[in-house]
VEXDREN-2710 file (C-alpha; in Angstrom, 1 decimal):
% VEXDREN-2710
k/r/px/py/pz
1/UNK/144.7/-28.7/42.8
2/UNK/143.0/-25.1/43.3
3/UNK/140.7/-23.7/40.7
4/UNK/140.7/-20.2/39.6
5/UNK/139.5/-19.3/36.9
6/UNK/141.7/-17.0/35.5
7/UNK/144.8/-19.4/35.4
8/UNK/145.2/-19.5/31.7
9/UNK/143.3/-16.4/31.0
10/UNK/146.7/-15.1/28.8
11/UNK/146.8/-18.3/26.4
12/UNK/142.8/-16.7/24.7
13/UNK/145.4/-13.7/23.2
14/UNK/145.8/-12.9/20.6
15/UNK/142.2/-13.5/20.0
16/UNK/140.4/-10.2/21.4
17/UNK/138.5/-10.2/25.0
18/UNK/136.0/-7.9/25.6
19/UNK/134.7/-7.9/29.3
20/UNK/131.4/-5.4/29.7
21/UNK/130.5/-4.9/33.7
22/UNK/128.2/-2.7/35.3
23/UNK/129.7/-0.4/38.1
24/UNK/127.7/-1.4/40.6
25/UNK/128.0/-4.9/39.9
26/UNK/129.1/-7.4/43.0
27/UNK/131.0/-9.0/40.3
28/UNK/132.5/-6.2/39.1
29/UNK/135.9/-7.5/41.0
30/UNK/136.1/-10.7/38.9
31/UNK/136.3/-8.4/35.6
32/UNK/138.5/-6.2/36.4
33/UNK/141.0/-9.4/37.7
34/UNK/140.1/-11.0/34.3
35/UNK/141.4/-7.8/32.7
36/UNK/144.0/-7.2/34.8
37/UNK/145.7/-11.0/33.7
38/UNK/144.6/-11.3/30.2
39/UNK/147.2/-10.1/27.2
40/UNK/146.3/-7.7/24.2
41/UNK/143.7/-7.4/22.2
42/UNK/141.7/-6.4/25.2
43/UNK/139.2/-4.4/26.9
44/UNK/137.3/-3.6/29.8
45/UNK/134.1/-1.9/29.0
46/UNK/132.0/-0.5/32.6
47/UNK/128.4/0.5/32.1
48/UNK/127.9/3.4/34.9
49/UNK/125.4/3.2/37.9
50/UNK/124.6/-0.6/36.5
51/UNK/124.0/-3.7/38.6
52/UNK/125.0/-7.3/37.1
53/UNK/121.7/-8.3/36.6
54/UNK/121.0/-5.1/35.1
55/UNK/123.3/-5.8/31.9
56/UNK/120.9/-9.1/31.2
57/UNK/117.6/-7.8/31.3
58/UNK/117.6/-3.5/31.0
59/UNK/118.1/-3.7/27.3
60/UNK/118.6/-0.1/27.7
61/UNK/121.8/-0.1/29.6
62/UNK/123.2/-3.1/26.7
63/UNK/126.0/-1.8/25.2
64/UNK/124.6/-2.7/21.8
65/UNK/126.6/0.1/19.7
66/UNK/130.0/-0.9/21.5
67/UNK/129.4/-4.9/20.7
68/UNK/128.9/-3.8/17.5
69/UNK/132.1/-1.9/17.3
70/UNK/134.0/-4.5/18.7
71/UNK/133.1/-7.2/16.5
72/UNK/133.4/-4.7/13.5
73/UNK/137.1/-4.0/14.2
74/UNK/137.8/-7.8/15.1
75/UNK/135.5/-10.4/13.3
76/UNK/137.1/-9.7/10.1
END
């Protein structure tokens, strides 16, 4: 059996999936796959000039006003 993560990825719709990676993140591949094979509601958010680490600890570069929106429009 091979594991990939992504296998199911379409069955989370039609709850919403936001994916938030910086563009200079190594992993920035494994979002934009994610993206790529998930169904609507969904969005890919990239943080310029930011690193993966970057997006836990540079509370600066946290998207904190887009979270916000995104929960606003969908935790209803």
């Amino acid at each position: 059996m091979n594991f990939y993560p992504f296998n199911d990825i379409e069955t989370i719709s039609p709850r919403p999936l936001l994916l938030i990676a910086g563009t200079e993140a190594h992993s920035l591949e494994f979002s934009e796959d994610a993206y790529a094979k998930a169904a609507e509601p969904k969005e890919l958010y990239l943080i310029p000039n930011a690193g993966h680490v970057d997006l836990y600890d540079r509370t600066d570069l946290i998207p904190f006003d887009k979270l916000t929106e995104f929960f606003n429009k969908y935790l209803k």
